[in-house]
C-alpha positions as CSV (number, residue, x, y, z in Angstrom):
1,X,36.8,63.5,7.7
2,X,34.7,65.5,9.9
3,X,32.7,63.8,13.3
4,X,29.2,63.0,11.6
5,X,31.2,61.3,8.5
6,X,33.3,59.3,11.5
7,X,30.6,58.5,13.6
8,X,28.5,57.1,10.3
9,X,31.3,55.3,9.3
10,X,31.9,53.1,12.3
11,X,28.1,52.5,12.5
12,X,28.2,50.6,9.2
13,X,31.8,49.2,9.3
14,X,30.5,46.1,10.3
15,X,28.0,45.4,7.8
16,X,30.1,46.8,5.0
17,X,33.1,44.0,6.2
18,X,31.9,40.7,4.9
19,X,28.8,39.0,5.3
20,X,27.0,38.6,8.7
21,X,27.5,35.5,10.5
22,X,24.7,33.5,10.3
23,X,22.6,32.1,13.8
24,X,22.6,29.0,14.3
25,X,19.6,27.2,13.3
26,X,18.6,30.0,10.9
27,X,18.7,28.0,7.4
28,X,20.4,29.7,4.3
29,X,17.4,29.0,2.1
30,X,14.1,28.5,2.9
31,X,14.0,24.9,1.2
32,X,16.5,23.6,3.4
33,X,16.1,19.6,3.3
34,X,15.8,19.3,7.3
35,X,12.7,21.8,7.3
36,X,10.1,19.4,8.3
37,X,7.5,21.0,5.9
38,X,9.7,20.2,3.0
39,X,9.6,16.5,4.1
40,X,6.1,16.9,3.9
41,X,5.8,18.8,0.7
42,X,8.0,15.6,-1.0
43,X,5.6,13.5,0.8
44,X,2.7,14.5,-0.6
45,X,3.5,15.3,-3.7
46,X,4.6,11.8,-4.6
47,X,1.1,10.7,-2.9
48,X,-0.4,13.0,-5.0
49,X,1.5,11.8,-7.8
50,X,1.0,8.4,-7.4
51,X,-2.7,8.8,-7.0
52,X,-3.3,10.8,-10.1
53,X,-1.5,8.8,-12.8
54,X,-4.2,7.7,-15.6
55,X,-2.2,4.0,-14.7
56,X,-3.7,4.3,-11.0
57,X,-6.9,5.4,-12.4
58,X,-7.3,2.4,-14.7
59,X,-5.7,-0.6,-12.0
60,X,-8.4,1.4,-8.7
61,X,-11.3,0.9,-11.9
62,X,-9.8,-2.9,-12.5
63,X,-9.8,-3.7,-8.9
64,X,-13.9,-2.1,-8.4
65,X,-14.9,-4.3,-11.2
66,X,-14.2,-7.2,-9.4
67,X,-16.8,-7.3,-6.5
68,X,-19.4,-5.9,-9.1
69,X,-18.6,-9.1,-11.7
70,X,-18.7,-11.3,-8.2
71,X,-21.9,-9.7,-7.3
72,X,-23.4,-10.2,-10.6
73,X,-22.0,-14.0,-11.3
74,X,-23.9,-14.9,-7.7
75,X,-27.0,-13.1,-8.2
76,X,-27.4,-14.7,-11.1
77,X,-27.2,-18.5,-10.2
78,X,-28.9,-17.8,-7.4
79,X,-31.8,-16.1,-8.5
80,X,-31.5,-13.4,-5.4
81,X,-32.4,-16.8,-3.0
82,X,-29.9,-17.7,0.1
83,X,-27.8,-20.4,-0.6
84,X,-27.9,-22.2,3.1
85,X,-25.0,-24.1,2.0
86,X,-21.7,-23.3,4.3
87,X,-20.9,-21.1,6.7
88,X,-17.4,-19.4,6.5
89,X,-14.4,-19.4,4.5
90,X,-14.0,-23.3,4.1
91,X,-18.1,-24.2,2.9
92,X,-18.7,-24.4,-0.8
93,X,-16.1,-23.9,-4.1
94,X,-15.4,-20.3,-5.0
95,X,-13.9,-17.6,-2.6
96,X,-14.1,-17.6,0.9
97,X,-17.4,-15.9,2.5
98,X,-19.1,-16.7,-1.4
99,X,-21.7,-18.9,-0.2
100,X,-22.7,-16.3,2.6
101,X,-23.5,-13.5,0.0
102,X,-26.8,-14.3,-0.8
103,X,-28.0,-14.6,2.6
104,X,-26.2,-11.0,3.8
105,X,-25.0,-8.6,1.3
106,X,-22.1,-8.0,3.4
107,X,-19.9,-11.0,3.4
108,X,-19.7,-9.7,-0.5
109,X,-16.7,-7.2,1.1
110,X,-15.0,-10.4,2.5
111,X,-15.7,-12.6,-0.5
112,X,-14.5,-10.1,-2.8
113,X,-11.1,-9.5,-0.6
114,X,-10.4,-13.2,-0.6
115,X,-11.2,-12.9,-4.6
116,X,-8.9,-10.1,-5.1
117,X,-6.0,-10.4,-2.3
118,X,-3.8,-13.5,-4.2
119,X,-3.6,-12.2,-7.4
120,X,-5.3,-8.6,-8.1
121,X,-4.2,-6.2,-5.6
122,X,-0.7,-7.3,-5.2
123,X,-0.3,-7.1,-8.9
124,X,-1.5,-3.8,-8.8
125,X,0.8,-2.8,-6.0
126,X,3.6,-4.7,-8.1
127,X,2.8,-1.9,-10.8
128,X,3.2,1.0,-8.6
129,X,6.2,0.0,-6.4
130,X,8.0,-1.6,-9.2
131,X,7.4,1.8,-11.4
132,X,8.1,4.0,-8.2
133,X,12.1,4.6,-8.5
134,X,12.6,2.8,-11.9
135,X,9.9,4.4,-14.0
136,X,11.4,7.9,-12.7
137,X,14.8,6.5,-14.5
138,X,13.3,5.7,-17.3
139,X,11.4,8.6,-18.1
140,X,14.9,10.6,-17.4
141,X,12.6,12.3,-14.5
142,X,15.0,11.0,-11.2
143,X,18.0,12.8,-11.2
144,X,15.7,16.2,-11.7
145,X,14.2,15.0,-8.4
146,X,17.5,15.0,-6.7
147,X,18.7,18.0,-7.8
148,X,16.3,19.7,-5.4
149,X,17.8,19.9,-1.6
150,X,15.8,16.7,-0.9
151,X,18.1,13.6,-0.5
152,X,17.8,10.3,-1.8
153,X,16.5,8.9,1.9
154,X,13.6,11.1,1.8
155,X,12.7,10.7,-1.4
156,X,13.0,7.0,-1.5
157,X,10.6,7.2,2.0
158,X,8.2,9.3,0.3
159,X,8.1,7.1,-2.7
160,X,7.7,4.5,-0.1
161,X,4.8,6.2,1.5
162,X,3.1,6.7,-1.9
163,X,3.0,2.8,-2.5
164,X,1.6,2.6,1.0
165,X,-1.5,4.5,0.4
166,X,-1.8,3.4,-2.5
167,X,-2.0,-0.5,-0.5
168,X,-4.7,1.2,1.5
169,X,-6.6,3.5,-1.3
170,X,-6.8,0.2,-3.5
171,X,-8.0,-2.3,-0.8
172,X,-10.5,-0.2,0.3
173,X,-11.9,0.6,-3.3
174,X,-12.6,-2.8,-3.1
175,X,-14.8,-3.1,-0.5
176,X,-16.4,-0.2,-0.8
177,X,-17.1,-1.2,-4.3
178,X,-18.1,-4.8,-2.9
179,X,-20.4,-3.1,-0.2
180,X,-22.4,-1.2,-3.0
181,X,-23.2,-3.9,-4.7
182,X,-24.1,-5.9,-1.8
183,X,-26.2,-3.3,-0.4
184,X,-28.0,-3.5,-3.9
185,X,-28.3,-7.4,-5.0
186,X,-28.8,-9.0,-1.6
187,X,-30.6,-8.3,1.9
188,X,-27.9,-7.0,4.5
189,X,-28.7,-7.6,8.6
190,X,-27.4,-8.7,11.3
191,X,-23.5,-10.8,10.7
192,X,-22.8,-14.4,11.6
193,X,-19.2,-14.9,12.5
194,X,-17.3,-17.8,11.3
195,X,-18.2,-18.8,15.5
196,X,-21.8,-19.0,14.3
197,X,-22.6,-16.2,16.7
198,X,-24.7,-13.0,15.5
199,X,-23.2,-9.3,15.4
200,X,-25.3,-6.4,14.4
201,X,-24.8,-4.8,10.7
202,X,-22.8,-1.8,12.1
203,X,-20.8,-4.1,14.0
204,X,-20.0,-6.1,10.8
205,X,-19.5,-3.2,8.6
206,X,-16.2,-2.5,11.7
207,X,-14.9,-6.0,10.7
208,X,-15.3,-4.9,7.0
209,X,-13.1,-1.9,8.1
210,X,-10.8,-3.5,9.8
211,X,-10.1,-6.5,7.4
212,X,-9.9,-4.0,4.7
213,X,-6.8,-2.5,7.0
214,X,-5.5,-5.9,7.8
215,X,-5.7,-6.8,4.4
216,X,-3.8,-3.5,3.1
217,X,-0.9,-4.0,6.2
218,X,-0.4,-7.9,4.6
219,X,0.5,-6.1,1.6
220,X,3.4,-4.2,3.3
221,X,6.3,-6.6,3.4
222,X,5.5,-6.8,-0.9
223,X,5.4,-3.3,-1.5
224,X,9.0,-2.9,0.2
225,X,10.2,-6.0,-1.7
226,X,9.1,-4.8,-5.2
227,X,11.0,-0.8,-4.3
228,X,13.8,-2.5,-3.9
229,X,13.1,-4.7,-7.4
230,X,12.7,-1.1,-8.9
231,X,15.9,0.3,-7.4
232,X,17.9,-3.0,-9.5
233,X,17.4,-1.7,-12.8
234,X,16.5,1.6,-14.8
235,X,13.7,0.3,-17.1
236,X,10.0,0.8,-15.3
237,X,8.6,-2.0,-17.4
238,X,11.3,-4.5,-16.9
239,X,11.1,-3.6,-13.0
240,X,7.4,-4.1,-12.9
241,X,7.6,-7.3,-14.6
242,X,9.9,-9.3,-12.4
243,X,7.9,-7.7,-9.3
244,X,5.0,-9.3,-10.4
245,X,6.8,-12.5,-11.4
246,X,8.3,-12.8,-7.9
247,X,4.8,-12.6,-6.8
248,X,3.7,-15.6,-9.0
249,X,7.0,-17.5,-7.9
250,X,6.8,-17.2,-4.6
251,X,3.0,-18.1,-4.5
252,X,3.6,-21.0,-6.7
253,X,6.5,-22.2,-3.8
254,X,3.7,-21.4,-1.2
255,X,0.7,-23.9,-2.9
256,X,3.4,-27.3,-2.7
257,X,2.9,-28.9,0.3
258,X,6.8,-30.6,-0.1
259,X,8.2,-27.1,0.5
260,X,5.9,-26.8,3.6
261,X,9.2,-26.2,5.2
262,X,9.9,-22.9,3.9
263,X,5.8,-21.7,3.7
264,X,5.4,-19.7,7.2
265,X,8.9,-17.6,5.9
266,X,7.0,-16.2,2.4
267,X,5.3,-13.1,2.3
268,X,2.2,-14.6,0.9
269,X,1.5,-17.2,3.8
270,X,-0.4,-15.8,6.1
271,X,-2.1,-13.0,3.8
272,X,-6.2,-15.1,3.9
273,X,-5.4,-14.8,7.9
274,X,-7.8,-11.9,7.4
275,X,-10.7,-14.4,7.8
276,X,-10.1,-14.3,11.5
277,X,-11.2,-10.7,11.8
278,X,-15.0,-12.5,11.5
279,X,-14.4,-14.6,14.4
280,X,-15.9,-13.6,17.8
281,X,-13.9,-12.9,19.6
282,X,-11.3,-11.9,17.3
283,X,-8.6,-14.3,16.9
284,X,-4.8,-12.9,16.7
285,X,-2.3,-15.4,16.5
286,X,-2.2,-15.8,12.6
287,X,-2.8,-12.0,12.4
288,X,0.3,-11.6,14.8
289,X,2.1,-13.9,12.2
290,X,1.2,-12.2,9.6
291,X,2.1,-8.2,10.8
292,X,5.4,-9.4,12.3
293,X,6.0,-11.3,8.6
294,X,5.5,-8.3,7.1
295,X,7.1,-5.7,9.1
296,X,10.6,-8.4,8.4
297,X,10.4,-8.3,4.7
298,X,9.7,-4.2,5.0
299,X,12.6,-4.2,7.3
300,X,15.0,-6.4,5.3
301,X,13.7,-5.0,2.0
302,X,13.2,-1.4,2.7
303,X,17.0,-1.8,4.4
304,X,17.9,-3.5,1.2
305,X,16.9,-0.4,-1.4
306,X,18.1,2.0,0.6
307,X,21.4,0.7,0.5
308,X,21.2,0.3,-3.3
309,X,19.3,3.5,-4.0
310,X,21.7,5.7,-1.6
311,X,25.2,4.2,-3.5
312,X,23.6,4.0,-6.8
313,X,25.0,6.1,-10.0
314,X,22.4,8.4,-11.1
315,X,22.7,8.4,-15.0
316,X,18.8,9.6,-15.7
C-alpha cells in the first residue's frame, strides 16, 4: 500500500467504522415528540380540526340564532318602546338583563348569555368534548394519530385545547351575534349597572368582553368532565349522549332546594355568577367561586382521562 493510499485510509477509518455517535441533544429525526414546534403543530391542528368540522359549523350557526330569535321575540312585543319595568337580572320573567333590552341594545349580549349558558352552549361543548377522543375511535382515526412520535399526553392536551377554544369561539359568537342585533333593533348609550350607576357604551361593551370570557372559563371544569366521558367508551355518539345527560342530571340536582347541601360542589352552581361583571365595582366573590370550581373539576377530570386515556388498549 503506498503512503497516499495509507494516509487516505486512516483519514476515513473512522467514518467507514460504524455510525457516528450522535451529540447530545441533536434529535434522530426531525419530528422528534419533545421538539416544541411539534407540540405546536398537534396543537393546532386539532384546533383547526375542531373548528372546521361541518358539526362545529352547524352548533356556532345554532348558537347565533339564538340572540337574533331573542332580539326579534322583544322587538316584537314591544313595538321598539323601553320597557321601564326592572332593572337587572331579577326584574321581569324571561332571561336575566331581558327587560333592559329595549331601553339599550346592549344588555341583549347579557340577556342572550343568560339565555344560552344553562342549556345551549354546554350542550354544544358536550358535542365536541364528548366526540374529541371517542369519535377518533369510532371513526378508526385514533390509533393512526398515535402512530406518529406524538404521545398520548400531548395529544389528549391538544384535544383538550381544541374544546377550549372552541368554549371561547362559541361564547363569543354569541355575543357578537347578540351585539348585531342590538345595535340594529334598539338604541345603545350609555350602561346602567345592576348598582343603578351609569358607564359609558365603550365601557359596557368591556363588561360584554369580559362576561363573554367569564362565561367561556365557567365552561372549563365541563369540558374536562365530558373528555374524560369520551375516553370511557369507543362510540362518539354514545359518549356525546351521556355528556350531555350528565349535564341535564346534574342541573336537575342543582334546581331542588332539598339537595341544597350538595349545590355550591356542582359544576353548574355558580355559572349565572356572570351577572356580577355589571356591577360597579365589580363584585368577585361568586366569580372567585366559580373559577376555583372549575379549575377542581378540570383538575380532577382532566387527572381522571389522562389516567384512562394513557393505560387504555388502543383497538381503533
Amino acid at each position: 500500500m503506498s503512503q497516499a493510499e495509507a494516509a487516505l485510509t486512516a483519514t476515513t477509518a473512522p467514518e467507514d467504522n460504524g455510525p457516528r455517535p450522535r451529540k447530545p441533544g441533536n434529535p434522530r429525526k426531525p419530528g422528534n415528540p419533545r421538539n416544541p414546534l411539534w407540540t405546536l403543530g398537534i396543537l393546532r391542528s386539532e384546533i383547526t380540526t375542531t373548528l372546521r368540522r361541518h358539526r362545529t359549523y352547524a352548533l356556532l350557526a345554532v348558537l347565533a340564532t339564538v340572540p337574533v330569535l331573542i332580539g326579534i321575540a322583544v322587538r316584537i312585543e314591544t313595538g321598539g318602546g323601553g320597557s321601564g319595568s326592572g332593572g337587572g337580572p331579577d326584574g321581569g320573567g324571561g332571561p336575566a338583563f331581558l327587560t333592559q333590552v329595549t331601553n339599550n341594545g346592549l344588555f341583549l349580549v347579557f340577556a342572550a348569555l343568560a339565555a344560552t349558558l344553562p342549556v345551549f352552549l354546554p350542550m354544544a361543548v358536550g358535542v365536541i368534548a364528548g366526540d374529541a377522543i371517542a369519535g377518533e375511535a369510532s371513526g378508526g382515526t385514533l390509533r393512526y394519530l398515535l402512530v406518529a412520535p406524538a404521545g398520548r399526553t400531548r395529544l389528549l392536551l391538544a384535544k383538550y385545547a381544541s374544546v377550549l377554544t372552541f368554549c371561547l369561539v362559541a361564547t363569543f359568537v354569541v355575543a357578537a351575534s347578540a351585539l348585531a342585533v342590538g345595535a340594529l333593533l334598539f338604541p345603545v348609550g350609555e350602561v346602567t349597572t345592576i348598582s343603578g350607576t351609569r358607564i359609558s357604551f365603550g365601557e359596557g361593551l368591556v363588561r360584554a368582553a369580559l362576561t363573554a370570557a367569564v362565561v367561556a372559563a365557567s365552561l372549563v371544569g365541563f369540558a374536562a368532565l365530558g373528555l374524560f366521558v369520551s375516553t370511557l367508551t369507543d362510540s362518539g355518539i354514545g359518549a356525546m349522549a351521556a355528556t350531555v345527560g350528565l349535564l341535564i342530571t346534574v342541573q336537575i340536582l342543582d334546581s331542588i332546594p332539598q339537595l341544597s347541601g350538595i349545590h355550591p360542589y356542582l359544576f353548574p352552581h355558580y355559572w349565572m355568577s356572570f351577572a356580577d361583571v355589571l356591577r360597579e365595582p365589580v363584585h368577585w366573590e361568586e366569580l372567585s367561586k366559580n373559577f376555583q370550581l372549575q379549575g377542581l373539576y378540570a383538575a380532577v377530570f382532566g387527572s381522571a382521562a389522562w389516567a384512562r386515556f394513557t393505560s387504555k388498549d388502543i383497538t381503533a
